[in-house]
N, CA and C atoms as a LAMMPS dump frame, in Angstrom:
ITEM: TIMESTEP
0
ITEM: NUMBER OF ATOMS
603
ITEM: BOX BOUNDS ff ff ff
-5.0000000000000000e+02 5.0000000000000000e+02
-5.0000000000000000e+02 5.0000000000000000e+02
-5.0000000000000000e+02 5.0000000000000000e+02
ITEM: ATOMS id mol type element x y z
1 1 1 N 0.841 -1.195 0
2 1 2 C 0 0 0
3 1 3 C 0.875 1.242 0
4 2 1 N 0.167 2.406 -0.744
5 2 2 C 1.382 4.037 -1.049
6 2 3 C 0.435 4.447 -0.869
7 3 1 N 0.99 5.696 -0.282
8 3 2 C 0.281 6.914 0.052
9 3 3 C 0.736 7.764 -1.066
10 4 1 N -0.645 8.374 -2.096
11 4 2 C 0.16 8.597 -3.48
12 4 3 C -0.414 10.264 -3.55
13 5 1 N 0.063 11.24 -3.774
14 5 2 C -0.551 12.449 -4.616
15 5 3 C 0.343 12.951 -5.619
16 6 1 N -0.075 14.641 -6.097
17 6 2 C 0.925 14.998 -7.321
18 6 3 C 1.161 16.555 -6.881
19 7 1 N 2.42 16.393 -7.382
20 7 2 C 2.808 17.998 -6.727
21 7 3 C 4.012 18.436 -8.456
22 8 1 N 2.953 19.513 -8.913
23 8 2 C 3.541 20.48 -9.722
24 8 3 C 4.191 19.489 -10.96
25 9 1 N 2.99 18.414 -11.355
26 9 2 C 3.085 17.374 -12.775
27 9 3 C 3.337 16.273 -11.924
28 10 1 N 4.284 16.034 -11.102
29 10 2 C 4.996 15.099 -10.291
30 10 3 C 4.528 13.631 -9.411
31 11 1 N 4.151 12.627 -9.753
32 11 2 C 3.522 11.982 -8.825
33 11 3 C 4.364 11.5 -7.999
34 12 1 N 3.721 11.382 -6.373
35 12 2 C 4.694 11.306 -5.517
36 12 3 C 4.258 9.993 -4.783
37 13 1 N 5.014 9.035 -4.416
38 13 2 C 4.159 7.878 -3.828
39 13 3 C 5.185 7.279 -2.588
40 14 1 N 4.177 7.305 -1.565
41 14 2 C 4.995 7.503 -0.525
42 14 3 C 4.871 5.604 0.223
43 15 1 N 5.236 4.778 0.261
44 15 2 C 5.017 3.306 0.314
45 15 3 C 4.994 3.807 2.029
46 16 1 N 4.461 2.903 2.744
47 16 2 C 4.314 2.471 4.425
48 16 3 C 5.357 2.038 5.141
49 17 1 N 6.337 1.097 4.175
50 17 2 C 7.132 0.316 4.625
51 17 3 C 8.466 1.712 4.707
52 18 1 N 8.057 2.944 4.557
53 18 2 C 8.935 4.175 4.666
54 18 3 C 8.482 4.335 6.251
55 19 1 N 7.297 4.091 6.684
56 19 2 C 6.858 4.601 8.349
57 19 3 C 7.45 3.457 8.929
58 20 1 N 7.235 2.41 8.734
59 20 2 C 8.146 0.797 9.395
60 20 3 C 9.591 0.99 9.452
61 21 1 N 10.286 1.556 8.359
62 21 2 C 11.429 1.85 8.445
63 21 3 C 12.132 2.791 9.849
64 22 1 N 10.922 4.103 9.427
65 22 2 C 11.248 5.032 10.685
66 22 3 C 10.701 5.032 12.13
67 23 1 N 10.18 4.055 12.247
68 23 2 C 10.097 2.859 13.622
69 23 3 C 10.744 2.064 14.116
70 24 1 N 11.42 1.382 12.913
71 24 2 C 12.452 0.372 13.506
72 24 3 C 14.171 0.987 13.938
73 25 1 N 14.402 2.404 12.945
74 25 2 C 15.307 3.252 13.196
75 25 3 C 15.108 3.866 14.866
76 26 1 N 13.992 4.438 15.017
77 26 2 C 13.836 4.936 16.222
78 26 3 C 13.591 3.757 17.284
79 27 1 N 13.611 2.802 16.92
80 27 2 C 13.644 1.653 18.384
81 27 3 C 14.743 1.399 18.311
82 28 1 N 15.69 1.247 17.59
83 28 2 C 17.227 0.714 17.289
84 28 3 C 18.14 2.113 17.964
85 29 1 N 17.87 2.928 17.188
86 29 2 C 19.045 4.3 16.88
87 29 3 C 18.704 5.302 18.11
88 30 1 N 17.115 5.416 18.377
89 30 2 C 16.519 6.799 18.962
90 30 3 C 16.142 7.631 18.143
91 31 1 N 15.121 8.257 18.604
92 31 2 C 14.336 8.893 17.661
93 31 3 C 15.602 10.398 17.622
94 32 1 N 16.419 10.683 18.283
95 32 2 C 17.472 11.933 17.693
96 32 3 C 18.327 11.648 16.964
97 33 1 N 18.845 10.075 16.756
98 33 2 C 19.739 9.61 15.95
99 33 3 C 19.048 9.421 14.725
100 34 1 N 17.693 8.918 14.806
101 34 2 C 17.334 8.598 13.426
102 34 3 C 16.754 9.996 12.958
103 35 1 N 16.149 10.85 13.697
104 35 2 C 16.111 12.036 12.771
105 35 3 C 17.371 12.732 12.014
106 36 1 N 18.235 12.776 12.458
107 36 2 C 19.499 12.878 11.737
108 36 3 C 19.847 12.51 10.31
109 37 1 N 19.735 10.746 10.656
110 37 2 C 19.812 10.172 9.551
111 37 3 C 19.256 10.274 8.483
112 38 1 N 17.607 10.286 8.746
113 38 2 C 16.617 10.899 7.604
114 38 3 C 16.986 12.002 7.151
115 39 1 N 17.532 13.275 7.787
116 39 2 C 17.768 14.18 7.388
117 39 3 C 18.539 14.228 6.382
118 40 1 N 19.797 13.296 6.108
119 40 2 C 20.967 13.092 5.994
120 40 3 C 20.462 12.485 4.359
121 41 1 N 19.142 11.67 4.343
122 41 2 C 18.885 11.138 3.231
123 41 3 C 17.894 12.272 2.374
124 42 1 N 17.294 13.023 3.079
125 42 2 C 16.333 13.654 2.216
126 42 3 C 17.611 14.765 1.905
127 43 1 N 19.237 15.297 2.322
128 43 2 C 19.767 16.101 1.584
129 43 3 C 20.346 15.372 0.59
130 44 1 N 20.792 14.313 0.563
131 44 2 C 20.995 13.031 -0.365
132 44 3 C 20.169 12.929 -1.761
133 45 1 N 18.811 13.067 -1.281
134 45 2 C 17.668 13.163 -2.208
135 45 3 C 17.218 14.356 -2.86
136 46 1 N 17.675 15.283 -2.333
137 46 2 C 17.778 17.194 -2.766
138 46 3 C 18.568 16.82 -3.852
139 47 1 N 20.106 16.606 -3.58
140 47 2 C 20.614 16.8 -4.232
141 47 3 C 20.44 15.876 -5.326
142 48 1 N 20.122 14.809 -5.891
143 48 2 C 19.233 14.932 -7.162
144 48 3 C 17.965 15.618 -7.475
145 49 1 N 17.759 16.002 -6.967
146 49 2 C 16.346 16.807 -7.194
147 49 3 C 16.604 18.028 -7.708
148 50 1 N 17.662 18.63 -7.261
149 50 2 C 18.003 20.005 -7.314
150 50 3 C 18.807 19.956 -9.155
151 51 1 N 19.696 18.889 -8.988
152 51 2 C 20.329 18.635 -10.743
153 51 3 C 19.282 18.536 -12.01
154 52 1 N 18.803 17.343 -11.313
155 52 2 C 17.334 17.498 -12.464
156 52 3 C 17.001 18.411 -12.726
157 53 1 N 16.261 19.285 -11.684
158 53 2 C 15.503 20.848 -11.872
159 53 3 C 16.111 21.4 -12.83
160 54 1 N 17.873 21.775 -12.106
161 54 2 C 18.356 22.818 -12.721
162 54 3 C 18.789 22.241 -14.493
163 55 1 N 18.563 20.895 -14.827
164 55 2 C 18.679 20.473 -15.763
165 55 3 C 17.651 20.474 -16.903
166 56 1 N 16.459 21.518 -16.159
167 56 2 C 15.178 21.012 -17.146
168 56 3 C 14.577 19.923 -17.135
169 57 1 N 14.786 18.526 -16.183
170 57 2 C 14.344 17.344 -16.888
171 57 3 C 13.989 17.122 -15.047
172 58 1 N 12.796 17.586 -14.493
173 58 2 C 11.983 17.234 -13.355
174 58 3 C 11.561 15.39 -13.778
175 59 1 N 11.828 14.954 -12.411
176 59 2 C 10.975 13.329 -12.904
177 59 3 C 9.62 13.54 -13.008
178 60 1 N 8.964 12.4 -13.558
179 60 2 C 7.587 12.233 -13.784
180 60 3 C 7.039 11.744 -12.364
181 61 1 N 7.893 10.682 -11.855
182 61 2 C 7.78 9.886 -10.542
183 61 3 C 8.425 9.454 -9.905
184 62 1 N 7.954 9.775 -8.206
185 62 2 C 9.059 9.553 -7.21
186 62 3 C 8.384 8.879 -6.318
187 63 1 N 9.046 7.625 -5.777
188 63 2 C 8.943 6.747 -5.495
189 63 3 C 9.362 6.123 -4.259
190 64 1 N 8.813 6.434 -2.523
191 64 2 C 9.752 6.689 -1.58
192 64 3 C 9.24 5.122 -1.468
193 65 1 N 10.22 4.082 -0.664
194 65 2 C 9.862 2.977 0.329
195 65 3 C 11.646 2.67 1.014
196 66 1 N 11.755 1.636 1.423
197 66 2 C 11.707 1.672 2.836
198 66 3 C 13.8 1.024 1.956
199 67 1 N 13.229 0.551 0.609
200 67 2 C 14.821 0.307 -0.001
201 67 3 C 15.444 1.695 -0.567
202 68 1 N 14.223 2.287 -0.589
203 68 2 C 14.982 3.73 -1.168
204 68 3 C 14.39 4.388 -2.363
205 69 1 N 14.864 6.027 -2.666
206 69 2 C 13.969 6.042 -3.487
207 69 3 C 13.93 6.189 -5.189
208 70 1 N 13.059 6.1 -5.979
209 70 2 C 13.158 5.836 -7.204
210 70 3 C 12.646 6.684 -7.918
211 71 1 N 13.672 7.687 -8.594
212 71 2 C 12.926 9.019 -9.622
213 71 3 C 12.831 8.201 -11.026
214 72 1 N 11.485 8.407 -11.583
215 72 2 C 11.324 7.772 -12.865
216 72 3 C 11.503 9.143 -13.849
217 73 1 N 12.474 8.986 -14.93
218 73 2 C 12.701 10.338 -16.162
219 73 3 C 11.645 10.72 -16.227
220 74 1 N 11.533 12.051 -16.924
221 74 2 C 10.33 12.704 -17.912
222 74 3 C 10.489 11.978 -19.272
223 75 1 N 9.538 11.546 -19.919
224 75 2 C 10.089 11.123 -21.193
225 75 3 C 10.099 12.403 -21.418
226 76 1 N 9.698 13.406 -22.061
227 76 2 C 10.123 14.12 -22.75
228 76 3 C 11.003 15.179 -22.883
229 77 1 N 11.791 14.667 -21.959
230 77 2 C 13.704 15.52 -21.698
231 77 3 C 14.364 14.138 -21.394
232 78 1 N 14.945 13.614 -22.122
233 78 2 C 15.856 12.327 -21.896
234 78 3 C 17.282 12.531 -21.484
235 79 1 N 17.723 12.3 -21.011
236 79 2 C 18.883 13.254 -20.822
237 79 3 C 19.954 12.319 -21.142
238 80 1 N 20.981 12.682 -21.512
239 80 2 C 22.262 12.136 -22.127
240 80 3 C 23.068 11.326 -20.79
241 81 1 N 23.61 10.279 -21.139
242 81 2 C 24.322 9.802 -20.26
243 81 3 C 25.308 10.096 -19.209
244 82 1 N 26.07 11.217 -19.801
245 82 2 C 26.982 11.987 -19.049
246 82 3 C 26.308 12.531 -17.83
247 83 1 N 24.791 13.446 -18.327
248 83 2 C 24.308 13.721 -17.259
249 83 3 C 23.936 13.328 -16.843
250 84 1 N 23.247 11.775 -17.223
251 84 2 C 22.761 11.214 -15.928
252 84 3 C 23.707 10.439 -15.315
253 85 1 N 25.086 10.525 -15.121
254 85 2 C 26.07 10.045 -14.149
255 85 3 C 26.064 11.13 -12.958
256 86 1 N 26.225 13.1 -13.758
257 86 2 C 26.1 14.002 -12.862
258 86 3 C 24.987 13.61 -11.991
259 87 1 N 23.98 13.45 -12.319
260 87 2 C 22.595 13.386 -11.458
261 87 3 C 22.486 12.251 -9.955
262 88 1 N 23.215 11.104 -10.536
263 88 2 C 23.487 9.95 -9.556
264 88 3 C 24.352 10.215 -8.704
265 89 1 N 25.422 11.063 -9.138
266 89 2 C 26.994 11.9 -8.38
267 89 3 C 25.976 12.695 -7.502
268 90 1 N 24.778 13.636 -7.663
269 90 2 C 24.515 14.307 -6.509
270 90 3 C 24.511 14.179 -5.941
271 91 1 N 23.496 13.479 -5.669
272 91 2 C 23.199 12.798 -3.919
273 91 3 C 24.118 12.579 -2.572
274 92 1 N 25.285 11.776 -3.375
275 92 2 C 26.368 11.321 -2.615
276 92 3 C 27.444 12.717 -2.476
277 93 1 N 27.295 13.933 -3.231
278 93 2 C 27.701 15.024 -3.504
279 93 3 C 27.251 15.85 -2.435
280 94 1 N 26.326 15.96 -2.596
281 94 2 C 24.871 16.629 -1.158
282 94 3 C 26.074 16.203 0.013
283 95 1 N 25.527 14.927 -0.077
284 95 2 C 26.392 14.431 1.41
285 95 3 C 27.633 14.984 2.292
286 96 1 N 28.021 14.683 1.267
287 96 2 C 29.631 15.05 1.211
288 96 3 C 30.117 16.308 1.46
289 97 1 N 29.062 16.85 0.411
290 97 2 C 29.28 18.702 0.782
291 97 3 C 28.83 19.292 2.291
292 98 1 N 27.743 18.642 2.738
293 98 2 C 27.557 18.783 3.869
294 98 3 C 28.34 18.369 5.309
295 99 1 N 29.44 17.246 4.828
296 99 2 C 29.999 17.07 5.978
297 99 3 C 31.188 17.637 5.766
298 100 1 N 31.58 17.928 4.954
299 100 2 C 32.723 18.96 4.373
300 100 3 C 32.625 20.33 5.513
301 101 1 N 31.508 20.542 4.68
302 101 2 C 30.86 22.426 5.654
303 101 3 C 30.872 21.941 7.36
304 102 1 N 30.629 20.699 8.157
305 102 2 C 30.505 20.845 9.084
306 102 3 C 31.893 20.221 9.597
307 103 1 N 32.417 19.961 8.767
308 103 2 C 34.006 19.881 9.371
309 103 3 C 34.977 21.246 9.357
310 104 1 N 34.703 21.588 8.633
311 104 2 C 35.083 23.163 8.645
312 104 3 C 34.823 23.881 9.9
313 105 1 N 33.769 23.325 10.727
314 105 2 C 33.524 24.295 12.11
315 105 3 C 33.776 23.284 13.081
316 106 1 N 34.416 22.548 12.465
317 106 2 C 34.941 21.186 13.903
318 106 3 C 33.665 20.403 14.603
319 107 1 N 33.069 20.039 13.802
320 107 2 C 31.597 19.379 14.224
321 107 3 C 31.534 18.15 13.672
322 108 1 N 32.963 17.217 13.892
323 108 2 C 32.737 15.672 13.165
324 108 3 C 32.046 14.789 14.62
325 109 1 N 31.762 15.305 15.278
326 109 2 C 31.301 14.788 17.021
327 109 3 C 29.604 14.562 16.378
328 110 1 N 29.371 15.776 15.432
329 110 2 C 27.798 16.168 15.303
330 110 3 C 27.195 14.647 14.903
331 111 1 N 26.151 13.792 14.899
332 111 2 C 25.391 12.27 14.499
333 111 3 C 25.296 12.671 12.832
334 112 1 N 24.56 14.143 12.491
335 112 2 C 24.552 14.73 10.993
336 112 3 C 25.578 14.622 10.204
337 113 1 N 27.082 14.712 11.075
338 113 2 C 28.043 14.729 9.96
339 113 3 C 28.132 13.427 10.145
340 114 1 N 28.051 12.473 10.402
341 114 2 C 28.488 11.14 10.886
342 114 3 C 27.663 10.549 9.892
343 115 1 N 26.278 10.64 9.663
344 115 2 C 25.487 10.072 8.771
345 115 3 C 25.71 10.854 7.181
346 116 1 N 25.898 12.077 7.526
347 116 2 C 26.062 12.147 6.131
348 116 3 C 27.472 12.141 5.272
349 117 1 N 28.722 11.476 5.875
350 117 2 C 29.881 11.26 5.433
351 117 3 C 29.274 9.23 5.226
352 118 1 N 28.831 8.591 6.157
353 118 2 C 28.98 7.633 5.35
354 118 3 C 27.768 7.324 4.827
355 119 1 N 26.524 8.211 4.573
356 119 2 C 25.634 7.675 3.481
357 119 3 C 26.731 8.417 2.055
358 120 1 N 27.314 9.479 1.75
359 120 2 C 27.823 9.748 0.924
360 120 3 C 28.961 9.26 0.309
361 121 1 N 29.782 8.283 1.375
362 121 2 C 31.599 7.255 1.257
363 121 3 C 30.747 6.008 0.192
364 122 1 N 29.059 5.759 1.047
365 122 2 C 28.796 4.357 0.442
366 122 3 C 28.2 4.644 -0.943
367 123 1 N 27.698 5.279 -0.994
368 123 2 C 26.592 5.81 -2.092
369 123 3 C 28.219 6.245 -3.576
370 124 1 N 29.388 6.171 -3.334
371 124 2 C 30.012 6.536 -3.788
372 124 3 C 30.523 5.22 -4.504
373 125 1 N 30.611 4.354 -4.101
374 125 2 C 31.269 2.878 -4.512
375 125 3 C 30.226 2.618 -6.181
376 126 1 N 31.168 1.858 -6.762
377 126 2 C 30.595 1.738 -7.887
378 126 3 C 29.726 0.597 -8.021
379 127 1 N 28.831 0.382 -7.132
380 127 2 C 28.256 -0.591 -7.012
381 127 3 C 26.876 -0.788 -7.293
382 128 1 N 26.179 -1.303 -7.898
383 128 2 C 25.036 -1.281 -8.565
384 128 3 C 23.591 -1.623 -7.557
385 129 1 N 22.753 -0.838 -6.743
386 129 2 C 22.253 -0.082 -7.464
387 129 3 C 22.571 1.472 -6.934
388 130 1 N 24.003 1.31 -5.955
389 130 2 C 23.862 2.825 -5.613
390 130 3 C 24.15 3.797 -6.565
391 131 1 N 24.383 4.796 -5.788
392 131 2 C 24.539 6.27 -7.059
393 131 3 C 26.143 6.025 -7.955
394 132 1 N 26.837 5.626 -6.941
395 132 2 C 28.03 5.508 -7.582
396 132 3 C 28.255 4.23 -9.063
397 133 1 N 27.177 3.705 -8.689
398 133 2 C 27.269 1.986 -9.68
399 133 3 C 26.78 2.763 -10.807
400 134 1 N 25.604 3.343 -10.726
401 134 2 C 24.666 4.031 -11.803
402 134 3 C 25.235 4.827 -12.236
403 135 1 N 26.4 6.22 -11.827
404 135 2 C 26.795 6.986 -12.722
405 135 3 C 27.966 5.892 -13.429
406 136 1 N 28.958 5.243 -12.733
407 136 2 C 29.325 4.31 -13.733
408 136 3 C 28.845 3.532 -14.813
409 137 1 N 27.716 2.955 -14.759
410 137 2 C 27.304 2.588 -15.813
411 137 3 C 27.078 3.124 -16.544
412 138 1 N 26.327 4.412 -16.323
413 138 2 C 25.97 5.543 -17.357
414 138 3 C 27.037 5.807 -17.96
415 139 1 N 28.079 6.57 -17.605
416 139 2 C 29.305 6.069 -18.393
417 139 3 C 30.052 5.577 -19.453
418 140 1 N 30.058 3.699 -18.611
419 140 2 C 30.078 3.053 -19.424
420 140 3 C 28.898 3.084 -20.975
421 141 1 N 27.835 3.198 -21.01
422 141 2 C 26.902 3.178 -21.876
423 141 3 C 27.488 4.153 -22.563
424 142 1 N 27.845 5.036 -22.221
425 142 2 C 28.186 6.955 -23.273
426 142 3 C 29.482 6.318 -24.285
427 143 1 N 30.288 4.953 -23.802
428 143 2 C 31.316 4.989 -24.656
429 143 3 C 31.428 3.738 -25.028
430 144 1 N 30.706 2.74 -25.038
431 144 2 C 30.366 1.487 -25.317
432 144 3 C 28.969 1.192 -25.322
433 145 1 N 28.803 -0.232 -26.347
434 145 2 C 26.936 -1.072 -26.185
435 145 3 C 26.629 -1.265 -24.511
436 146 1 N 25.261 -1.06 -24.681
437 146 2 C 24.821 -0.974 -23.38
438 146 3 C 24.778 -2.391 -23.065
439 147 1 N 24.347 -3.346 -23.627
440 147 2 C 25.231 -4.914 -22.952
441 147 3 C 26.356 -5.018 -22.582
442 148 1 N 27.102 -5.136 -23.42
443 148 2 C 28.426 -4.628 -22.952
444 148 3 C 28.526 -3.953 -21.249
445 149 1 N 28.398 -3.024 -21.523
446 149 2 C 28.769 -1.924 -20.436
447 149 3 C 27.944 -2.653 -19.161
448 150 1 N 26.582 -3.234 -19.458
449 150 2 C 25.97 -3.818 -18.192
450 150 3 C 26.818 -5.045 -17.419
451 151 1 N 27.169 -6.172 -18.485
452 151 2 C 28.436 -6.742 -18.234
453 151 3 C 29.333 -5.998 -17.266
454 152 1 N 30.163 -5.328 -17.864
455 152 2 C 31.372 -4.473 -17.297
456 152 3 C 30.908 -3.958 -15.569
457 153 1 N 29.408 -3.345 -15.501
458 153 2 C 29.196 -2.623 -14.227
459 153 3 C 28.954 -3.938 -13.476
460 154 1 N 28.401 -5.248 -13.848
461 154 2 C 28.097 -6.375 -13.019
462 154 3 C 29.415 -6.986 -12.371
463 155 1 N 30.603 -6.83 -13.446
464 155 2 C 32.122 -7.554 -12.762
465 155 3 C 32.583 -6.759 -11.613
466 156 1 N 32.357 -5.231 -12.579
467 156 2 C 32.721 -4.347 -11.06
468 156 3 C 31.879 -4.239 -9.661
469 157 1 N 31.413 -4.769 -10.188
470 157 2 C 29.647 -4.797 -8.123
471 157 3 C 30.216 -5.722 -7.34
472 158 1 N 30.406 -6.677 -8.299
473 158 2 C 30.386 -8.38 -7.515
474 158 3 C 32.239 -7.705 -6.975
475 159 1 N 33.305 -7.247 -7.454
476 159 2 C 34.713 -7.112 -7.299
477 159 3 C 34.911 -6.403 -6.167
478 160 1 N 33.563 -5.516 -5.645
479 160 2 C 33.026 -4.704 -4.658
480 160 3 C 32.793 -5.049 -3.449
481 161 1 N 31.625 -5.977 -3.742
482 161 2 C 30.588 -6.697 -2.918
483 161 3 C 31.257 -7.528 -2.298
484 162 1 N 32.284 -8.505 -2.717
485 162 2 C 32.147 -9.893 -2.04
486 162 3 C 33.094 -8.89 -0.847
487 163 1 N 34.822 -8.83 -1.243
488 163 2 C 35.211 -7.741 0.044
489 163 3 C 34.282 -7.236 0.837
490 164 1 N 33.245 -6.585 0.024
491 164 2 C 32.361 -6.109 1.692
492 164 3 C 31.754 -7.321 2.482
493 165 1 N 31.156 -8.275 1.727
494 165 2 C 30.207 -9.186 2.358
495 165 3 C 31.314 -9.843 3.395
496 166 1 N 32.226 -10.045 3.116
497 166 2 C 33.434 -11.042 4.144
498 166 3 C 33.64 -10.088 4.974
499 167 1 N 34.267 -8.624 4.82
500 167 2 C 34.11 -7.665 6.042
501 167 3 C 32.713 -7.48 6.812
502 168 1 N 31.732 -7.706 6.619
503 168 2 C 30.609 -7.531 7.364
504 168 3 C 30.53 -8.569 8.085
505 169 1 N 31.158 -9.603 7.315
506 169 2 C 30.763 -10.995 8.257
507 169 3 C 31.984 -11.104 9.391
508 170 1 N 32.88 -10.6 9.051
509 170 2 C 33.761 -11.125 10.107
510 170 3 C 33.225 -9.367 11.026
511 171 1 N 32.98 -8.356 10.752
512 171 2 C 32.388 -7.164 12.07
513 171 3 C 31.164 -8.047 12.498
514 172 1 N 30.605 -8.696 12.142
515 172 2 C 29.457 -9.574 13.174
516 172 3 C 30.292 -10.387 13.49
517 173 1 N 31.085 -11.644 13.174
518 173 2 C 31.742 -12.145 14.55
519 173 3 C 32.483 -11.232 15.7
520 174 1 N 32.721 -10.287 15.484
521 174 2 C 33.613 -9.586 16.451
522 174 3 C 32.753 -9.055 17.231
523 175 1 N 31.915 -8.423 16.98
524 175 2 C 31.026 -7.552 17.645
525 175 3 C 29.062 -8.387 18.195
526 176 1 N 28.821 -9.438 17.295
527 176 2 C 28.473 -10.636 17.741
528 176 3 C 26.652 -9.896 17.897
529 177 1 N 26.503 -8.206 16.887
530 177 2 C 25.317 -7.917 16.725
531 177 3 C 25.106 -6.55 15.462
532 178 1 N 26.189 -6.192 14.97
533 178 2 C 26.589 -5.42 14.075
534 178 3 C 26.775 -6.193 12.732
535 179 1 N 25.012 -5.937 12.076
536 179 2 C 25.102 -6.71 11.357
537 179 3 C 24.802 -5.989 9.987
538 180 1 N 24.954 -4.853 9.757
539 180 2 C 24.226 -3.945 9.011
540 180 3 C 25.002 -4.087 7.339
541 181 1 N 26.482 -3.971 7.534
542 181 2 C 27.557 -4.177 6.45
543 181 3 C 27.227 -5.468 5.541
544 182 1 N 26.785 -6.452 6.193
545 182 2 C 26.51 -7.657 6.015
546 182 3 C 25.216 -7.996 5.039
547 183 1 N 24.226 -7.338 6.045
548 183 2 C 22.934 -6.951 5.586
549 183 3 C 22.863 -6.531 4.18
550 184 1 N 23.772 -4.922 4.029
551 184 2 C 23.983 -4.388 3.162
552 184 3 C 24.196 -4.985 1.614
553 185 1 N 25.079 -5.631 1.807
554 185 2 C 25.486 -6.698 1.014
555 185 3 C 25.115 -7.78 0.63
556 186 1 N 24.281 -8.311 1.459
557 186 2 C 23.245 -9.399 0.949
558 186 3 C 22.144 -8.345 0.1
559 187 1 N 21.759 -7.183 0.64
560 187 2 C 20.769 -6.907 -0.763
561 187 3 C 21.098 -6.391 -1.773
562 188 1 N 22.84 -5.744 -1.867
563 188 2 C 22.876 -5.466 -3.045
564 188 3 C 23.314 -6.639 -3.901
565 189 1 N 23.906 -8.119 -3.675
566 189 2 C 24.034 -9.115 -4.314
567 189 3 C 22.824 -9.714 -4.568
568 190 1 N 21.51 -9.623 -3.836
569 190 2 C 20.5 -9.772 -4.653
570 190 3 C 19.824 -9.217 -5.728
571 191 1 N 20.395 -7.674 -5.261
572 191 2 C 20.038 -7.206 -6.536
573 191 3 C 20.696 -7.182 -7.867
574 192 1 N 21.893 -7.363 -7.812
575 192 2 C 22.63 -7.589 -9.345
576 192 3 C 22.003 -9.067 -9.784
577 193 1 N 21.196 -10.359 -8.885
578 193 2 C 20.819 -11.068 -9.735
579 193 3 C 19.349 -11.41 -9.746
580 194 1 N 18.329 -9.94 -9.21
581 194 2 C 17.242 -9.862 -9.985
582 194 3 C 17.41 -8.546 -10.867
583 195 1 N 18.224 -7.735 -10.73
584 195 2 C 18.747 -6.915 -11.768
585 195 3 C 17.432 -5.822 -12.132
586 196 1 N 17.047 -5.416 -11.208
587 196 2 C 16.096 -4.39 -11.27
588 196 3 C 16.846 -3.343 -11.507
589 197 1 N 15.726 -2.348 -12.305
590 197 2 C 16.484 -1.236 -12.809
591 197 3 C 15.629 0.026 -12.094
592 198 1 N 16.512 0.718 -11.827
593 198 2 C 16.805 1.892 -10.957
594 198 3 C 17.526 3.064 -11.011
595 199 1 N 17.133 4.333 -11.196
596 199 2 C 17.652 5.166 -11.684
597 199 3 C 18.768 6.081 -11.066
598 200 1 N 18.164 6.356 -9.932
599 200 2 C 18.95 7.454 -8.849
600 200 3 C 18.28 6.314 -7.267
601 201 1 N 19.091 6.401 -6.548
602 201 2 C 19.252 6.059 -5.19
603 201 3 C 18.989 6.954 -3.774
């Protein structure tokens, strides 16, 4: 079930399993840690929002749930590959820029810069389906067949992934409840082999 309306052409659809999410954050994290974090994702989510805009090419549809969210193009501004690598680079850009600015005033103590240096470190890896996998592929597509190039972004995920999946597994033996790295990695190796397609993260 989505909670769906339209704002300025835009349909916006907001899934439940986004309120489950920010329940299970606030029983886990605290509700001051996880406001943070959200925060941390909706500047994440600006910053594609803000490229598009300034690109002319607003999505048709946005798509919040609980894996994340999904801007569907306008067909009728398609945008060239190059830019849609810029567009996937935002997000993790947002991030980044923001913990940049709050390191500048000596505020790496702050939970904000903390969440938004590593939603922006991860979102950076070229790994499919984050922002970083997607502007790579895009990429790849601008200078090679898009088989091809899908190939190419799948060797690089998995060359990614497994290193992480063995580091996550051995931070849960050590820590024996830190299981998130792990987690992580089990869904993005599921997703390179149901291979859903996804635009921005």
């Amino acid at each position: 079930m989505m909670l769906s309306f339209s704002w300025k052409g835009c349909q916006i659809c907001v899934g439940f399993s986004c309120f489950a999410l920010l329940a299970f954050c606030c029983l886990f994290l605290g509700a001051g840690s996880s406001a943070f974090v959200f925060a941390a994702a909706a500047c994440h989510e600006t910053g594609h929002l803000l490229l598009l805009f300034w690109l002319k090419a607003p999505p048709s549809l946005i798509k919040l749930t609980a894996l994340g969210c999904r801007m569907v193009p306008n067909q009728g501004r398609i945008l060239p590959y190059k830019q849609m690598a810029l567009v996937s680079l935002a997000g993790p850009g947002m991030n980044l820029l923001c913990a940049g600015s709050m390191a500048l005033f000596a505020q790496e103590n702050h939970p904000f810069y903390s969440a938004s240096l590593i939603l922006g470190i991860l979102h950076i890896l070229p790994v499919e389906p984050l922002d970083g996998g997607l502007a790579f592929h895009a990429l790849l597509c601008a200078w090679m067949k898009r088989e091809r190039a899908s190939k190419v972004s799948m060797v690089v995920s998995v060359m990614f992934l497994l290193p992480m999946g063995v580091l996550g597994f051995l931070i849960l033996l050590r820590t024996r409840y830190n299981f998130t790295l792990l987690a992580m990695s089990l869904y993005l190796m599921l997703y390179l082999v149901l291979k859903r397609d996804y635009l921005t993260g």
